[in-house]
N, C-alpha and C positions, 0 to 999 in steps of 0.2 A: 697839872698837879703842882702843888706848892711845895718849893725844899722849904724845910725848918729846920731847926737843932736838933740834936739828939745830944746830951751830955753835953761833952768839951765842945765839938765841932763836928760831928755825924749828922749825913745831910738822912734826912727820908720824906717819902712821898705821904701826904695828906692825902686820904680820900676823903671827900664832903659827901656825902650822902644824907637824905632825909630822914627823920626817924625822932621819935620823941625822948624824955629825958631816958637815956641809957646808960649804963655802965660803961668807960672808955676802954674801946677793944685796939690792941697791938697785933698785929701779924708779921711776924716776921719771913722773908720771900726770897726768893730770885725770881729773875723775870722768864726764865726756863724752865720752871717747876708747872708742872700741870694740875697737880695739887693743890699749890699756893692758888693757879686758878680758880679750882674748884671752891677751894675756901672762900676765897674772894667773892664769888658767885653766890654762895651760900647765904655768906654776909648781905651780899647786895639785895636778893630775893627778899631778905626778911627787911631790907631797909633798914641796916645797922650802919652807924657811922665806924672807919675803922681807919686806924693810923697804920699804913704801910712800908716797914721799914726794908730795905733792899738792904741784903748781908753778903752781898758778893765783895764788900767791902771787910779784909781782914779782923778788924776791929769792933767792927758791929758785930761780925758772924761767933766774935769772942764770948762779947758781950752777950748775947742772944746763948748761946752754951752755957754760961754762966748763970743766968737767970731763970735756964728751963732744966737745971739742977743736967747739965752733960749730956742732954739730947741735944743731936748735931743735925740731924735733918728738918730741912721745912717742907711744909709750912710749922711756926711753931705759933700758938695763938692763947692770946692773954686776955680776959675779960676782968678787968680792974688788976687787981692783982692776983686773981686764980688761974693757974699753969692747965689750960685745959688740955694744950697736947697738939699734937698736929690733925691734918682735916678728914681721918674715917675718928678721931676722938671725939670732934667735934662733929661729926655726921650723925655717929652714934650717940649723942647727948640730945640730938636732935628729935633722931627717931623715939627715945625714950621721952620725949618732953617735957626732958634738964634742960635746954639750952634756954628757950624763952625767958626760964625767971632767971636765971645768972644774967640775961643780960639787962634786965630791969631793976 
């Protein structure tokens, strides 16, 4: 995994995965979250590229509350800039078959 920037100096994990032109997906994680797993997985299955930020770091996990308007738990998951929520929101967008065009 590659660290990059995030803002000022916020390191997070790149995940490269295959996939044709898509919408850039954020996930924000800990690496304890079984959740964040499952999202992750979910992602992977369908072959979605997705930028992995780890908020075990105070300032990211700020950031990440901040941006998912005060939901504090992860996974939280961002498909461009739409707050889809964390991964039974995203499960559920699935099953409904929301999830494929948000992310095209």
């Amino acid at each position: 995994m590659t660290a990059l920037s995030f803002g000022a100096a916020a390191p997070y994990k790149s995940q490269q995965r295959s996939g044709s032109e898509m919408s850039k997906v954020q996930i924000y994680t800990t690496n304890w979250c079984p959740y964040c797993n499952a999202a992750k997985a979910l992602l992977d299955d369908k072959g979605v590229p997705y930028e992995e930020i780890d908020v075990t770091d105070p300032a990211l996990r700020d950031a990440m509350v901040s941006r998912a308007r005060g939901r504090r738990t992860v996974p939280q998951i961002f498909v461009g800039e739409t707050h889809v929520g964390g991964y039974d929101d995203m499960a559920a967008l699935d099953r409904r078959g929301k999830l494929d065009p948000l992310l095209v």
